[in-house]
C-alpha positions in Angstrom: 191.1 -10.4 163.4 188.5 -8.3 164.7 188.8 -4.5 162.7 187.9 -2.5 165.5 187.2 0.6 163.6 183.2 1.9 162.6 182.9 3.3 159.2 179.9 5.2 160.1 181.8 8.3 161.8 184.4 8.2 159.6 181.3 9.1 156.7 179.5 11.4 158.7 182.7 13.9 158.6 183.1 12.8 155.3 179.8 14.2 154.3 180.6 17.4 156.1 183.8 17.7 154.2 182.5 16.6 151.1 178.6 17.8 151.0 178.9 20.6 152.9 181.8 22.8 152.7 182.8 24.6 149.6 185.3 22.6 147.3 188.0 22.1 148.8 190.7 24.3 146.3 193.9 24.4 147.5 194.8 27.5 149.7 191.8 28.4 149.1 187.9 28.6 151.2 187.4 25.3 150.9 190.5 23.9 152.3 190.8 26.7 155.1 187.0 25.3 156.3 188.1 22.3 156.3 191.1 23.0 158.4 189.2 24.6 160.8 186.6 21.5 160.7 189.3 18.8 161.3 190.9 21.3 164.5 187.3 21.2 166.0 186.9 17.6 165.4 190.4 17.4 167.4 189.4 18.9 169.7 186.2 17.6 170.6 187.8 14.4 170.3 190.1 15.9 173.8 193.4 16.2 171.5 194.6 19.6 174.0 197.9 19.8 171.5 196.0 21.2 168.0 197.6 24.1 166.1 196.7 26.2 162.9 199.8 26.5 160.9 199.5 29.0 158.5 201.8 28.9 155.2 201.7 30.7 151.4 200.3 28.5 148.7 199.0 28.2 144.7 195.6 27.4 143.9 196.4 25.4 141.1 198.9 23.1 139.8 198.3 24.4 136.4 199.8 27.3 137.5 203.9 26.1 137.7 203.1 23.5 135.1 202.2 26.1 132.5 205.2 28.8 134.0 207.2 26.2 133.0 206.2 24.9 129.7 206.0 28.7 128.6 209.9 29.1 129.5 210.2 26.3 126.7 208.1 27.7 124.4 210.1 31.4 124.6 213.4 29.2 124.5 212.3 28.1 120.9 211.2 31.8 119.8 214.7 32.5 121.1 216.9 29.9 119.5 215.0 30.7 115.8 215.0 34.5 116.1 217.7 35.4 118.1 221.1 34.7 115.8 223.9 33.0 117.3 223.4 34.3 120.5 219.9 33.4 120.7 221.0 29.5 119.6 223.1 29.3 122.9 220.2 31.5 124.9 217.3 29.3 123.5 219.1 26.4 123.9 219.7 27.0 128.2 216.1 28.5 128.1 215.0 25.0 126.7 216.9 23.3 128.9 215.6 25.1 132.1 212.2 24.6 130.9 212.9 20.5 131.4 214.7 20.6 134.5 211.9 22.9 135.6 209.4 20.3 134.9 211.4 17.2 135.7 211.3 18.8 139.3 207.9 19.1 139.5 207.2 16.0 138.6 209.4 15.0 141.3 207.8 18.0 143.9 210.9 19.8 143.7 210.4 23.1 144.3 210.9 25.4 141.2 212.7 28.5 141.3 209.9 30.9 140.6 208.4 29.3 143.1 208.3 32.5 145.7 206.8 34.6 143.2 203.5 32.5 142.5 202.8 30.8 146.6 200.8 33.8 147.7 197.9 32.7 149.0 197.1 31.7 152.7 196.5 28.3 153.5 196.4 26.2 156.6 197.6 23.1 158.2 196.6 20.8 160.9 199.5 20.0 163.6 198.0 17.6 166.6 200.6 16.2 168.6 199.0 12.8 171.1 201.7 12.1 173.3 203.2 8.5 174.4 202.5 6.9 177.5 205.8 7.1 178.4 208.9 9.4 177.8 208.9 9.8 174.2 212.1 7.8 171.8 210.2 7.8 168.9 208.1 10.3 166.6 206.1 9.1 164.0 203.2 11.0 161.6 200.3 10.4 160.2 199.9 12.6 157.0 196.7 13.5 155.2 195.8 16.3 152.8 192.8 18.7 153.2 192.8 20.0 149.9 191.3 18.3 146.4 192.5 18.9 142.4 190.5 19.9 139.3 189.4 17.2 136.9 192.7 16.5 135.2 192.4 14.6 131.9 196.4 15.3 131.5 197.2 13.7 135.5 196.2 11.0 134.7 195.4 10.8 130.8 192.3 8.2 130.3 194.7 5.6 129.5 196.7 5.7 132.8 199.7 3.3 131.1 200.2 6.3 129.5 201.4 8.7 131.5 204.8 7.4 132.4 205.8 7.0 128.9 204.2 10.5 128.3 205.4 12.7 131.5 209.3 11.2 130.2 209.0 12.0 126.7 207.7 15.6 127.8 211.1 16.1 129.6 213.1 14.2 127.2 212.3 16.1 124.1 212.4 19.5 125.5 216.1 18.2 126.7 216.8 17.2 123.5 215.6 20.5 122.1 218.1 22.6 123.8 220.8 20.9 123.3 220.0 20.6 119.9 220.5 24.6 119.3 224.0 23.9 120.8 224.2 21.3 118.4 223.5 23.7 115.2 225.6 26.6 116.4 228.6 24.1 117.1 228.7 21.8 113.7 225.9 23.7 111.5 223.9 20.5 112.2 220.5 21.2 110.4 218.3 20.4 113.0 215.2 22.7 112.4 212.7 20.0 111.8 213.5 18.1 115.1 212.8 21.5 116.6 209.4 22.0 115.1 208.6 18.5 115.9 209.9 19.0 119.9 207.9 22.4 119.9 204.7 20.7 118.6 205.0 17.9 121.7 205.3 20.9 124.3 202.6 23.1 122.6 200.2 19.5 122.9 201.2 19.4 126.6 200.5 23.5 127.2 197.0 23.0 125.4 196.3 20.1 127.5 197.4 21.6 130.7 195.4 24.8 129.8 191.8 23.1 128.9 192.4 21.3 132.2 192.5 24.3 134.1 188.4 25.3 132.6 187.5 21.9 134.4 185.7 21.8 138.0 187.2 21.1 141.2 186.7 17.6 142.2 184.2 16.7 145.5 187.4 14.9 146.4 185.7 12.0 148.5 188.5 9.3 147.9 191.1 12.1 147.2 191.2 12.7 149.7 189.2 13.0 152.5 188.9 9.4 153.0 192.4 10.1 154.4 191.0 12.8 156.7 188.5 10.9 158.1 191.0 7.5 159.1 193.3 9.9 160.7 190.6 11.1 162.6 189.4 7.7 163.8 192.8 7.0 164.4 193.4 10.0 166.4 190.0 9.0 168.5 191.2 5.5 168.8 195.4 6.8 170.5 193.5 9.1 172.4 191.9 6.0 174.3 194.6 3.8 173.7 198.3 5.6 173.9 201.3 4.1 172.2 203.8 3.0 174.7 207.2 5.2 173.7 205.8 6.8 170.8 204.2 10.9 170.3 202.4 10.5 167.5 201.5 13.9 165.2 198.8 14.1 162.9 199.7 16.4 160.4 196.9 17.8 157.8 198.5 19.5 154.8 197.0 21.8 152.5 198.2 22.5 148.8 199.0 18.8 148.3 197.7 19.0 145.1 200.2 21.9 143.9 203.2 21.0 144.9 203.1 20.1 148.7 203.6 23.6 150.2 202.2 23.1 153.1 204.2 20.3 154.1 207.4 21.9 152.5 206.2 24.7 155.1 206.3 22.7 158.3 209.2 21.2 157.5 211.4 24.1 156.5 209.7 25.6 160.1 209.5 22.5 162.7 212.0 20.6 161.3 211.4 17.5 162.9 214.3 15.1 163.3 215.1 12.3 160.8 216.5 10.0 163.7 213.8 7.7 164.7 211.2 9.9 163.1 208.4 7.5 160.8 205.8 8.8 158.2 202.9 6.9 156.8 200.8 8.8 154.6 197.5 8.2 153.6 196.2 8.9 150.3 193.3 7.7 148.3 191.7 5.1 150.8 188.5 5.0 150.4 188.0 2.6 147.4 189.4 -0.6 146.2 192.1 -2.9 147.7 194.6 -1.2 150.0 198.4 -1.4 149.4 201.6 0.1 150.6 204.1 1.7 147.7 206.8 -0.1 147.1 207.8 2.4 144.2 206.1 5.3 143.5 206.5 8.2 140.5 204.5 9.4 137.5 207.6 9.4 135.0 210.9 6.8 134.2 213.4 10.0 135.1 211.4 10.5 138.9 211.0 7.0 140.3 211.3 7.0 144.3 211.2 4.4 146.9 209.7 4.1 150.4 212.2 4.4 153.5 213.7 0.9 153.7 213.0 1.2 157.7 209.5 1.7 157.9 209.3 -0.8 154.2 210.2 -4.0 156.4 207.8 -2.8 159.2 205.0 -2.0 156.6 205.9 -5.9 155.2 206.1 -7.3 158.6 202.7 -6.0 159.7 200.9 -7.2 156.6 202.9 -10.9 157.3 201.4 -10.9 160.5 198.2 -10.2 160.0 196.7 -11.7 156.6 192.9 -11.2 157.3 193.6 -7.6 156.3 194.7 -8.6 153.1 197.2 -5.8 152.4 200.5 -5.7 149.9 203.1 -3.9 148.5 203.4 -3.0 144.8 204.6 -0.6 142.8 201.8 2.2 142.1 201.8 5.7 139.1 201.5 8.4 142.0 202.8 11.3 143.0 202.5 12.2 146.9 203.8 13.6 150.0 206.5 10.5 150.0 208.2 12.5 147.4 208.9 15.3 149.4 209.6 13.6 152.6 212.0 11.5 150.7 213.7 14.4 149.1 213.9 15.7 153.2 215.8 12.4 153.9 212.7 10.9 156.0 211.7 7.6 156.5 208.1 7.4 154.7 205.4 5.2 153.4 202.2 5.5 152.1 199.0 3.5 152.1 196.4 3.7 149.4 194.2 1.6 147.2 194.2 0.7 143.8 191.4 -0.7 141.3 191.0 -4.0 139.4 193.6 -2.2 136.8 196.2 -2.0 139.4 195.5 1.8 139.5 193.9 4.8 141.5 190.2 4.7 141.9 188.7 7.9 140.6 191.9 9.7 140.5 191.3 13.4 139.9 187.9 12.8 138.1 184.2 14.3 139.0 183.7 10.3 139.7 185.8 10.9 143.0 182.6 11.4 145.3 181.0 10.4 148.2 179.3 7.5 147.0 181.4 5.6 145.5 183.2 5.5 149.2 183.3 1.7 150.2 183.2 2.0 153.9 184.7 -1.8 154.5 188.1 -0.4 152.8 188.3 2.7 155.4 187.6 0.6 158.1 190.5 -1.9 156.6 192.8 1.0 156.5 192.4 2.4 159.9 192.9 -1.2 161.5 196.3 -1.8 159.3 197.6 1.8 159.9 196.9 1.1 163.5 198.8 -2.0 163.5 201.5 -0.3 161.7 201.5 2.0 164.2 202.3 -0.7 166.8 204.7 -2.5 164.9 206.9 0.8 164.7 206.5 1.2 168.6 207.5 -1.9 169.9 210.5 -2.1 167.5 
């Protein structure tokens, strides 16, 4: 089939987002200009229905990670220091500390969560309506903002990290319960302690030296999402779906947690009933896939909504030449959180020779080492998706 989508304006707001603005840091000047940027491009494109939606955000995902790990490392001070008491004390502290950071890794809010979202950040809302009366709703999602190099997210060796982001929880589990243990029976246990302390204090060192690394031009990651959304939103302006509004929705603080699309949920609350999300994330380089499973530990594994699964499948039956498939991927995304919502969500992205992200949060994740063939390939299969879901 023909594609029907140019790559050429897709890069030339690329290199505005990329080459021009500051990086883009989430909640932070960066991300703000380039949620301004994308409104004007909206705009100019004759989208009438564009809001700023403002919401509180972190500016680094270091910043929970670290919160959390520290609540472990106090829960071991406690449980050695602190007598009896400080066994059963250490031993919840310990425990908290790994439900804590099993939630993150699953974009689970945490519960200091009010204390540390403070800065203002920004989203994108722009509502295109159907030709006709609207039934359905569905979203296109697409982060603004970009992460640090992160040699622990992924580690080199990206058949790593499940293995490692499970153990990380695992042990500090084990950890507290192994205080209860000693206090109960007088189990001698100290030495599984100080090897369960040394793991966490390896994973706080790591997630501290990432934190001294630069903010990523974020090319793939993920303005290559941006700029799809935006030829998409060019191409519905021309070409209206039948009995379905279709929002574009551009969240900042992806990268730390999804607060702003935590925000606009919690305020819109859009209905689940014949409501579909595809999200785009990282599609700008390599082969393009759907998730069919998606998580970055064992304990956190989620799944697409079966729904808009069969209608992801049945668009990629009927239209080979795009060459697109579902497979499991190691990510963590906005899918999480709608899932956790109850929504019915996808994602599209691409994925390397080794089956993984391309330049996923590295200084490698620039503008030229875009391949403009896979944003056009992604714009024509999300548009198709799109039609799929409306004629159903």
């Amino acid at each position: 089939m023909e594609i029907g989508f140019q790559a050429a304006p897709m890069l030339e707001h690329m290199r505005v987002l990329c080459k021009e603005l500051p990086r883009r840091v989430p909640s932070g000047l960066g991300e703000r200009r380039a949620a301004e940027y994308v409104a004007d491009a909206l705009r100019r494109l004759g989208v009438k229905d564009v809001t700023l939606h403002p919401y509180k955000g972190i500016a680094t995902l270091g910043l929970p990670a670290t919160i959390a790990a520290l609540i472990g490392v106090f829960g071991f001070l406690v449980g050695w220091l602190g007598g009896g008491i400080g066994m059963w004390l250490g031993g919840a502290l310990l425990l908290l500390s790994a439900y804590t950071i099993r939630n993150l890794l699953r974009t689970v809010p945490p519960f200091f969560q009010g204390l540390i979202a403070r800065r203002d950040g920004r989203n994108v809302i722009a509502v295109l309506p159907a030709r006709q009366p609207a039934r359905k709703r569905i979203f296109l999602l697409a982060h603004l903002d970009a992460n640090k190099q992160r040699f622990t997210f992924p580690p080199s060796n990206q058949a790593l990290m499940k293995p490692m982001e499970t153990a990380s929880v695992v042990f500090l589990a084990l950890a507290g319960l192994s205080f209860w243990l000693e206090r109960l029976f007088g189990w001698p246990l100290f030495w599984f302690q100080a090897a369960s302390l040394a793991v966490l204090l390896i994973v706080l060192i790591g997630l501290l030296a990432d934190e001294f690394q630069p903010t990523v031009e974020g090319a793939n990651d993920n303005a290559s999402a941006i700029v799809v959304a935006l030829a998409l939103a060019e191409r519905l302006q021309r070409e209206p779906l039948e009995q379905s509004e279709v929002t574009l929705l551009f969240t900042g603080c992806e990268e730390t947690g999804h607060q702003g699309l935590q925000a606009y949920l919690d305020e819109y609350r859009p209905p689940r009933e014949n409501t579909y999300w595809i999200d785009l994330e990282l599609v700008g380089a390599g082969r393009l896939c759907f998730a069919v499973k998606h998580g970055i530990s064992y304990l956190t594994e989620y799944e697409p909504g079966k729904e808009i699964l069969q209608l992801a499948q049945e668009t990629a039956e009927a239209h080979p030449d795009l060459n697109v498939t579902g497979r499991p991927m190691l990510i963590l995304e906005e899918v999480s959180t709608l899932r956790n919502y109850g929504y019915e969500a996808l994602c599209l992205m691409g994925y390397n020779e080794q089956g993984y992200l391309p330049n996923w949060h590295r200084l490698s994740d620039t503008m030229e080492n875009i391949e403009p063939e896979m944003l056009e390939r992604t714009a024509a299969f999300a548009w198709e998706l799109l039609k799929t879901i409306d004629r159903k």
